[in-house]
N, CA, C and O atoms as a Tinker XYZ file with bonds, in Angstrom:
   352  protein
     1  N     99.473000  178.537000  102.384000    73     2
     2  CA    99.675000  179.742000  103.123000    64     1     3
     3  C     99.508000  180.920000  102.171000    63     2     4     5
     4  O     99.498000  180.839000  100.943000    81     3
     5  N     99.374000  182.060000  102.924000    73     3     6
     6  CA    99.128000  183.043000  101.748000    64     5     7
     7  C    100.185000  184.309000  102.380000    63     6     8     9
     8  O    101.008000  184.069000  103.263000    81     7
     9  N     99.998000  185.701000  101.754000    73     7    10
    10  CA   100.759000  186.704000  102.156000    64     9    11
    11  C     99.516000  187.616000  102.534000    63    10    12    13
    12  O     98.519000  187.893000  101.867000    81    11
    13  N     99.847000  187.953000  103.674000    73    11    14
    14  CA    98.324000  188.776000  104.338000    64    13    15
    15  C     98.474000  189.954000  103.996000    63    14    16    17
    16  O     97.381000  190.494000  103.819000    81    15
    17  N     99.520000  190.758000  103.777000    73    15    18
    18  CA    99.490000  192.110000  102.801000    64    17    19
    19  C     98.766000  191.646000  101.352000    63    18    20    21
    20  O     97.672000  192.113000  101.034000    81    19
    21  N     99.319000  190.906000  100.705000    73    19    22
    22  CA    99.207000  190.795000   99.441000    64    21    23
    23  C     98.423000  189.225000   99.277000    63    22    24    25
    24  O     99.116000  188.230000   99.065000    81    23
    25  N     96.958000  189.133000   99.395000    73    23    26
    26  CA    96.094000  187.999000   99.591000    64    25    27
    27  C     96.543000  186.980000   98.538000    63    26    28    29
    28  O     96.893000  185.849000   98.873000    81    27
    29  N     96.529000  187.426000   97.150000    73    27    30
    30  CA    96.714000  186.756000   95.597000    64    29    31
    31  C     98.057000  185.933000   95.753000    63    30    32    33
    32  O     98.215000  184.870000   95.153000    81    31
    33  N     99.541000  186.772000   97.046000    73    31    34
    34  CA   100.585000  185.612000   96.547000    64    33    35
    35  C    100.467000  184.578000   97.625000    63    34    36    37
    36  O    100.210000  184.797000   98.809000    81    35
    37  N    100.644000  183.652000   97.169000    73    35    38
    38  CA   100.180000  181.887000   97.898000    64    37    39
    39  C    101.624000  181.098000   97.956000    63    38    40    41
    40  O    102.420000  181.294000   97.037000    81    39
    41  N    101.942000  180.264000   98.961000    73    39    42
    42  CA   102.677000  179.604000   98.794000    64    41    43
    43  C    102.516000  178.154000   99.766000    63    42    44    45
    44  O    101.449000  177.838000  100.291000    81    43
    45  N    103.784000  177.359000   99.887000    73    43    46
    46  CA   103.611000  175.755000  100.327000    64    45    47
    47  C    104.139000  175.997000  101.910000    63    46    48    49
    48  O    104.941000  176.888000  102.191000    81    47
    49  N    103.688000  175.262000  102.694000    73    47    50
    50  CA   104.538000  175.105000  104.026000    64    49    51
    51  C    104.949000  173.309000  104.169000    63    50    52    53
    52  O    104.051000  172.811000  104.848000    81    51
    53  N    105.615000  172.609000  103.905000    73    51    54
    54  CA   106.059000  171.112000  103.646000    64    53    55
    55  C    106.478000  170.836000  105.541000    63    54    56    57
    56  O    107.612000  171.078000  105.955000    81    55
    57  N    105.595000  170.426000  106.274000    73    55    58
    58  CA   105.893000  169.592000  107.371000    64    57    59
    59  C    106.390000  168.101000  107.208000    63    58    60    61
    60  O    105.754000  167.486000  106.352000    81    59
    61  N    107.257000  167.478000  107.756000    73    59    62
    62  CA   107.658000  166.239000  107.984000    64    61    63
    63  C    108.032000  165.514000  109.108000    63    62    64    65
    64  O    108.907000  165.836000  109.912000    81    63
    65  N    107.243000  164.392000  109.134000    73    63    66
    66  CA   107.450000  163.737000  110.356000    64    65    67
    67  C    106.218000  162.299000  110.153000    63    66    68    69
    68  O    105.340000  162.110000  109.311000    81    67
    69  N    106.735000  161.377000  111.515000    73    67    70
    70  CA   105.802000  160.165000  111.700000    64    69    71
    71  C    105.116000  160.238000  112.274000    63    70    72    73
    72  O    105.249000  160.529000  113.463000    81    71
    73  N    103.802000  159.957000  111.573000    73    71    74
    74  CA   102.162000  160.427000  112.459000    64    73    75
    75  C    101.290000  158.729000  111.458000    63    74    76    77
    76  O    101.720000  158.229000  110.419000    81    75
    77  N    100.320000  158.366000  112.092000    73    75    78
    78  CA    99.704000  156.650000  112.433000    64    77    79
    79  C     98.659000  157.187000  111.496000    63    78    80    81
    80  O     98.068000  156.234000  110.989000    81    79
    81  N     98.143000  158.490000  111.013000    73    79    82
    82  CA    97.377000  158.955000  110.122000    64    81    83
    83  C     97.237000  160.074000  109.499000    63    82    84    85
    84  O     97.864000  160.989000  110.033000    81    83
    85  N     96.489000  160.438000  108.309000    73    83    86
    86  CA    96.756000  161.700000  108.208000    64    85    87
    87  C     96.322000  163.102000  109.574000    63    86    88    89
    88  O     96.831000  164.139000  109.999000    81    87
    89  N     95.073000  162.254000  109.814000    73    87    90
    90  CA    94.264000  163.605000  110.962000    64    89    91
    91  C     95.601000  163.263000  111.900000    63    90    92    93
    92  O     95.481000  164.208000  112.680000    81    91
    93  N     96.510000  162.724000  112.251000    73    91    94
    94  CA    97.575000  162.462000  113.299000    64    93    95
    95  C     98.519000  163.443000  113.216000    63    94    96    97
    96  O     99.066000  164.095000  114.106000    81    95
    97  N     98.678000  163.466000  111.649000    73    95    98
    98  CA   100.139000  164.443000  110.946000    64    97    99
    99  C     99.542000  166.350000  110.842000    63    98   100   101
   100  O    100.225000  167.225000  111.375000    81    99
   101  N     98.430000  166.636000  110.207000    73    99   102
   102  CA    97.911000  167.387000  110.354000    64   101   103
   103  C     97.938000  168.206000  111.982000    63   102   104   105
   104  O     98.205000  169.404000  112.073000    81   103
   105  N     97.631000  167.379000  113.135000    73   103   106
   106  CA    97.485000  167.873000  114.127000    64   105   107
   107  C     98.827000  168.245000  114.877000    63   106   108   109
   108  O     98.875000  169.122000  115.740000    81   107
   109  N     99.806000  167.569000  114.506000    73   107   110
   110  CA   100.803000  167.248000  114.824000    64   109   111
   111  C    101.526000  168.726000  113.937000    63   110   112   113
   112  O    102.160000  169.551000  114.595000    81   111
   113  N    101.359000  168.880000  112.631000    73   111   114
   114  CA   102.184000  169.852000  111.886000    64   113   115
   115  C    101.684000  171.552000  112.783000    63   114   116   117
   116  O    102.260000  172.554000  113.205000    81   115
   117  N    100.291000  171.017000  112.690000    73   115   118
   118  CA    99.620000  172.679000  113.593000    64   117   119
   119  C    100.441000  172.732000  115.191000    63   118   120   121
   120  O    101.144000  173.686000  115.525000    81   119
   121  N    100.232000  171.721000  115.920000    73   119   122
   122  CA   101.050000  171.743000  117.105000    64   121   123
   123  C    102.492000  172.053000  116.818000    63   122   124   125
   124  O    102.877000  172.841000  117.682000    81   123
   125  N    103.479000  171.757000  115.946000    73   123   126
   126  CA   104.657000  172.451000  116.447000    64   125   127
   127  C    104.596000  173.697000  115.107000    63   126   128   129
   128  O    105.677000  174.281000  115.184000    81   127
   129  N    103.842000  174.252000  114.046000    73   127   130
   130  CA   103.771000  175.242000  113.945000    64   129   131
   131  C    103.573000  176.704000  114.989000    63   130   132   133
   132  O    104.242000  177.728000  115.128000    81   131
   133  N    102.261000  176.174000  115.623000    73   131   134
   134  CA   102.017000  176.823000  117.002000    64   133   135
   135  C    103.421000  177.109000  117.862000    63   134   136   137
   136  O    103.577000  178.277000  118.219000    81   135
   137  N    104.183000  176.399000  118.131000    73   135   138
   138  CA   105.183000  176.188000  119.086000    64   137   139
   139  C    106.338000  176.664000  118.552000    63   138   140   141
   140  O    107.277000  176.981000  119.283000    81   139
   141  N    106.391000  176.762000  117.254000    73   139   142
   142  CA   107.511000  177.426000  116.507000    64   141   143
   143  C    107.386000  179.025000  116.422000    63   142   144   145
   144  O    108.329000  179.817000  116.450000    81   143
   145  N    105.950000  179.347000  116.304000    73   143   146
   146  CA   105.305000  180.832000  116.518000    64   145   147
   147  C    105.708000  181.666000  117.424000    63   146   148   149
   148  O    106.167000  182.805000  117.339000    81   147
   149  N    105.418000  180.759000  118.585000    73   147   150
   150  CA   105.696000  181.110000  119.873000    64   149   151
   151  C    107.378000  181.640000  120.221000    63   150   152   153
   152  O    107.947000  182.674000  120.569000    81   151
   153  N    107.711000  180.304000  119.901000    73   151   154
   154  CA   109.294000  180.443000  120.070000    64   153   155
   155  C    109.851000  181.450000  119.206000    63   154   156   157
   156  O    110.865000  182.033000  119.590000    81   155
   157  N    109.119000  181.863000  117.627000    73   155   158
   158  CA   109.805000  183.194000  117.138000    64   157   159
   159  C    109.582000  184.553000  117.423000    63   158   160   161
   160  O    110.380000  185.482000  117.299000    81   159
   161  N    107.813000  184.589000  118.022000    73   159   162
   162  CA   107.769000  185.687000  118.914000    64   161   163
   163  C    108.560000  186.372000  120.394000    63   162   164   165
   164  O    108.473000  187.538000  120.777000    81   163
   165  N    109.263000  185.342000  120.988000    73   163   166
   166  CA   110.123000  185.247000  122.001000    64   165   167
   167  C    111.312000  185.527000  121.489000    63   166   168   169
   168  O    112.151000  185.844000  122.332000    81   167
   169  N    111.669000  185.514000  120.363000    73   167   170
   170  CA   113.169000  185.414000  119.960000    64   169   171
   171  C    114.028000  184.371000  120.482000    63   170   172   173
   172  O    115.126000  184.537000  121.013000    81   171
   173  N    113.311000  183.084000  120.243000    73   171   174
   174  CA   114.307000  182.322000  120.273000    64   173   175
   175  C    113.812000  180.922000  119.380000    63   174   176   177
   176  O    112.867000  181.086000  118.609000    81   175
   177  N    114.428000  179.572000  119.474000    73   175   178
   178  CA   114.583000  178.602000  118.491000    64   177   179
   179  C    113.727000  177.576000  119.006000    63   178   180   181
   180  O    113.914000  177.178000  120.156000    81   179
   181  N    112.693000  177.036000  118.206000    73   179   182
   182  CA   112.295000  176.280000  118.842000    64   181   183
   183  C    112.898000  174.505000  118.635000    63   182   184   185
   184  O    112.723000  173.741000  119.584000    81   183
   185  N    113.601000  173.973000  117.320000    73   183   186
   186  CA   114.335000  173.163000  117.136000    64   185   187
   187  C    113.024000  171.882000  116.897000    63   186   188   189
   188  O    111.826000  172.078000  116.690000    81   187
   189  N    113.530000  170.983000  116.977000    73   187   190
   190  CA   112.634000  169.353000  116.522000    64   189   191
   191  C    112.165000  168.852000  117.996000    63   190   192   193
   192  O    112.793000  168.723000  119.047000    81   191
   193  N    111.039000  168.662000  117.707000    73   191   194
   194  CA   110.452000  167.950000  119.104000    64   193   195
   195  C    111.322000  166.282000  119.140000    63   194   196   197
   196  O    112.165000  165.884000  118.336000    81   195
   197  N    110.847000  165.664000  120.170000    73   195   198
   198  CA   111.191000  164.356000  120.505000    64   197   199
   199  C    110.721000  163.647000  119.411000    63   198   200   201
   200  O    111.495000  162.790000  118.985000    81   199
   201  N    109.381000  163.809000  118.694000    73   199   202
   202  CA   109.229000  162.772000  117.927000    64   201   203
   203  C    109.698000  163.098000  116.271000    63   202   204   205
   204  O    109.161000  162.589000  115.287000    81   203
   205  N    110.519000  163.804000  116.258000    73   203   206
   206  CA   110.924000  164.345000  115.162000    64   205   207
   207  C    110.049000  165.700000  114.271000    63   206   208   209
   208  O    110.559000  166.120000  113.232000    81   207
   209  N    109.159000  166.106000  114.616000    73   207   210
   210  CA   108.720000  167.161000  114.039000    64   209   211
   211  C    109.253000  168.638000  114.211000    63   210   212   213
   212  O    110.060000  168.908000  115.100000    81   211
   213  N    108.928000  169.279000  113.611000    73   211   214
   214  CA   109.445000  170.640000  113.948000    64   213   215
   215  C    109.335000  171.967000  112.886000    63   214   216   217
   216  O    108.933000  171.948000  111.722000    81   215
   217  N    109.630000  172.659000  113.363000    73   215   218
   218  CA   108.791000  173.978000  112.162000    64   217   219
   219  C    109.981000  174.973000  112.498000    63   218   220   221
   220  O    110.417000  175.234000  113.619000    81   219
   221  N    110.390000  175.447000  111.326000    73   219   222
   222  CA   111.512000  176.519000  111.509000    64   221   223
   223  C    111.306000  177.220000  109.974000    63   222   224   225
   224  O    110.721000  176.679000  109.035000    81   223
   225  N    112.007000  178.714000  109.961000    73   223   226
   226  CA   112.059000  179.388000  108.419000    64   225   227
   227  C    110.626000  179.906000  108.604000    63   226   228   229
   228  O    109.906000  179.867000  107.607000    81   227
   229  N    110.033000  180.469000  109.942000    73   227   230
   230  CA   108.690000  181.581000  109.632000    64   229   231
   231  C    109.044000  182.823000  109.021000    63   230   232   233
   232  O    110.040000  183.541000  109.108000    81   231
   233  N    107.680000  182.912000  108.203000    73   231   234
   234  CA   108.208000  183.615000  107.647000    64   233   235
   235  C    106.952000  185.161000  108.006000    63   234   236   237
   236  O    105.729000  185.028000  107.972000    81   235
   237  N    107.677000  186.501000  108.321000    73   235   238
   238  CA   106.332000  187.631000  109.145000    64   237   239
   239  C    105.786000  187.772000  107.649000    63   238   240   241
   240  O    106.388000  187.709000  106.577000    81   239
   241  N    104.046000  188.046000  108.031000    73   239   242
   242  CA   103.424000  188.638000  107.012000    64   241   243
   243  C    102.605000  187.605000  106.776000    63   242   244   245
   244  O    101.401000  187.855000  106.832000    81   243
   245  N    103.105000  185.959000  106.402000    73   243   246
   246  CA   102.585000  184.479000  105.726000    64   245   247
   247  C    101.366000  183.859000  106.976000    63   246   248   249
   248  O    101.677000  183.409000  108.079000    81   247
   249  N    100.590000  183.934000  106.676000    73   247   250
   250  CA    99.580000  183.432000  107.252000    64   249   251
   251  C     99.220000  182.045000  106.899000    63   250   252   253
   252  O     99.085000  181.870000  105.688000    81   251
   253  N     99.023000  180.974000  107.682000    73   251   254
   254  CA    98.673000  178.956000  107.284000    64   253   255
   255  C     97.339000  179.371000  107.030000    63   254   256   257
   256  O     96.650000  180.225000  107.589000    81   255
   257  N     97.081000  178.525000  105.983000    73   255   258
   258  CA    95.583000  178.152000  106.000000    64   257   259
   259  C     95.473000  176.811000  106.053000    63   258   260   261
   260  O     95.850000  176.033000  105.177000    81   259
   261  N     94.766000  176.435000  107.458000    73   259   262
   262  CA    95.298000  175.439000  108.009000    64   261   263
   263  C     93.742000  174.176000  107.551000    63   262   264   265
   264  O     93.871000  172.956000  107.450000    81   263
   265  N     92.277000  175.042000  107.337000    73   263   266
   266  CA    91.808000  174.366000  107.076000    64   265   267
   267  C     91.796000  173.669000  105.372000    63   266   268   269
   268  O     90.909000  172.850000  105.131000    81   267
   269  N     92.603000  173.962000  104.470000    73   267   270
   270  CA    93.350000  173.838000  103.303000    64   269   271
   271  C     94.128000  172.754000  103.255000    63   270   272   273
   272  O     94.156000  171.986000  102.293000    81   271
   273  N     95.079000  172.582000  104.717000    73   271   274
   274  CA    95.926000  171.915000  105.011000    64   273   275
   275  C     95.583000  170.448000  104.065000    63   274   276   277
   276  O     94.376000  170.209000  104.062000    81   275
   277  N     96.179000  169.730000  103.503000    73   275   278
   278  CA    96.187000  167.827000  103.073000    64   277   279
   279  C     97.661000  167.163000  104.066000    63   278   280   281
   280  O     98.785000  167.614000  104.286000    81   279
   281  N     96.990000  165.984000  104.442000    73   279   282
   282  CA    98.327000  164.948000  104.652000    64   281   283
   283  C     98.606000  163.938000  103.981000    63   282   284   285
   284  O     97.635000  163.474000  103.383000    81   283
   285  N     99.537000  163.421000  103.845000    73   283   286
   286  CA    99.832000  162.188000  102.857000    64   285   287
   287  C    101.166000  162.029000  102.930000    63   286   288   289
   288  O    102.008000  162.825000  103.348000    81   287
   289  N    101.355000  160.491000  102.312000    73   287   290
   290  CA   102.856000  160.035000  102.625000    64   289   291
   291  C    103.325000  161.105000  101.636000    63   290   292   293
   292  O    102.712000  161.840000  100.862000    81   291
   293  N    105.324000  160.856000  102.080000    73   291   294
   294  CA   105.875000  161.805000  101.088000    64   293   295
   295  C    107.123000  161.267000  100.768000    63   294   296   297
   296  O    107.993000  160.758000  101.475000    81   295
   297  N    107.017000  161.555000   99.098000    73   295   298
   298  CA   108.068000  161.078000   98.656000    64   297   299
   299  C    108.678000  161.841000   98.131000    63   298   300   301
   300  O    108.276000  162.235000   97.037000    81   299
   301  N    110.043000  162.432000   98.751000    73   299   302
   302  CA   111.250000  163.012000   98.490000    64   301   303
   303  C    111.182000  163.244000   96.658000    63   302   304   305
   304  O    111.488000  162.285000   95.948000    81   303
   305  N    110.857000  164.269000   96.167000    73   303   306
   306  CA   111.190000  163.861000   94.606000    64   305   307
   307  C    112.365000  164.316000   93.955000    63   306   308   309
   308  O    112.347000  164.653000   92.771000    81   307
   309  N    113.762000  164.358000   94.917000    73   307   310
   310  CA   114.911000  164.856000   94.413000    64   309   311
   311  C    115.826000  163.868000   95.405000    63   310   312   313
   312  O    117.033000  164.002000   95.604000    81   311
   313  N    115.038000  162.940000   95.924000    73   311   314
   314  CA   116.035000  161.891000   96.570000    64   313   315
   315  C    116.343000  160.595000   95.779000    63   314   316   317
   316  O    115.414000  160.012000   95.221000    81   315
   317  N    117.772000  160.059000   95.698000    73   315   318
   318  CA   118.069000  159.060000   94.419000    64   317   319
   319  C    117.898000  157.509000   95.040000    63   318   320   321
   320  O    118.369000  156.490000   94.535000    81   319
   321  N    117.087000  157.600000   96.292000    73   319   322
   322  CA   116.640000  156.309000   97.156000    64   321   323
   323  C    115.706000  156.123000   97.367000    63   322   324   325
   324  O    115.004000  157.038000   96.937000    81   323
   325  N    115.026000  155.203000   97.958000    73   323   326
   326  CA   113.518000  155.189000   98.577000    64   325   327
   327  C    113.316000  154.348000   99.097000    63   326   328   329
   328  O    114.134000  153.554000   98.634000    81   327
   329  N    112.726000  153.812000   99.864000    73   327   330
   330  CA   112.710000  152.617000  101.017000    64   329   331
   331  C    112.468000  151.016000  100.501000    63   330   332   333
   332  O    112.656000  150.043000  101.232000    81   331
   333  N    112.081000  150.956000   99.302000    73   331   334
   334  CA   112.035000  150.069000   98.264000    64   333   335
   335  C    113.026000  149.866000   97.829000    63   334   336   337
   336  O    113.272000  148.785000   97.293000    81   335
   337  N    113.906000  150.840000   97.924000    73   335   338
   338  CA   115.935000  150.164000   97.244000    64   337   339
   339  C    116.454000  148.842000   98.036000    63   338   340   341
   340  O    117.055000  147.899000   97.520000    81   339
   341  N    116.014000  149.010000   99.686000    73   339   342
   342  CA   116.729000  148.788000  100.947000    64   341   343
   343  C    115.919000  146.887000  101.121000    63   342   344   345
   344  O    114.777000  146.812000  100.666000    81   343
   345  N    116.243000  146.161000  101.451000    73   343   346
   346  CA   116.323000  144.685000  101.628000    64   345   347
   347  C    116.583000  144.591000  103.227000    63   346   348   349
   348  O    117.371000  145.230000  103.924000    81   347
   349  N    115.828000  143.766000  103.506000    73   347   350
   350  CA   116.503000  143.699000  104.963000    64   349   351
   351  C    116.927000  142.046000  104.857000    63   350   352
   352  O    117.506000  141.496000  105.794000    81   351
């Protein structure tokens, strides 16, 4: 994302959620970005969809650059677990 006053400052937008691929997660992060837009232009909340996604903390001015966008698994790098601890 960038700052549309100020082109040069850049920053991260971190979506999370379960998507079957990356083009799945990608489409999925733009759909409730979109929907989070919406809901902050309205003044109100748009919260986590059903399948767990959700977009909150817009920020005015920050523009997505959405064709920039990458998906890929994600691993927490300040979490002291990981799904490899766990045994079933």
């Amino acid at each position: 994302m960038r700052f549309a006053t100020y082109p040069d400052r850049r920053g991260l937008h971190v979506f999370t959620g379960v998507a079957d691929s990356p083009a799945a997660a990608l489409r999925r992060a733009h759909e409730v970005y979109d929907a989070a837009l919406v809901a902050h232009t309205a003044d109100s909340r748009s919260g986590k969809q059903p399948d767990s996604w959700g977009a909150r903390g817009l920020r005015p001015g920050w523009q997505m650059e959405w064709p920039a966008a990458r998906a890929g698994l994600w691993n927490n790098p300040v979490s002291w677990t990981s799904r490899s601890d766990f045994a079933l």
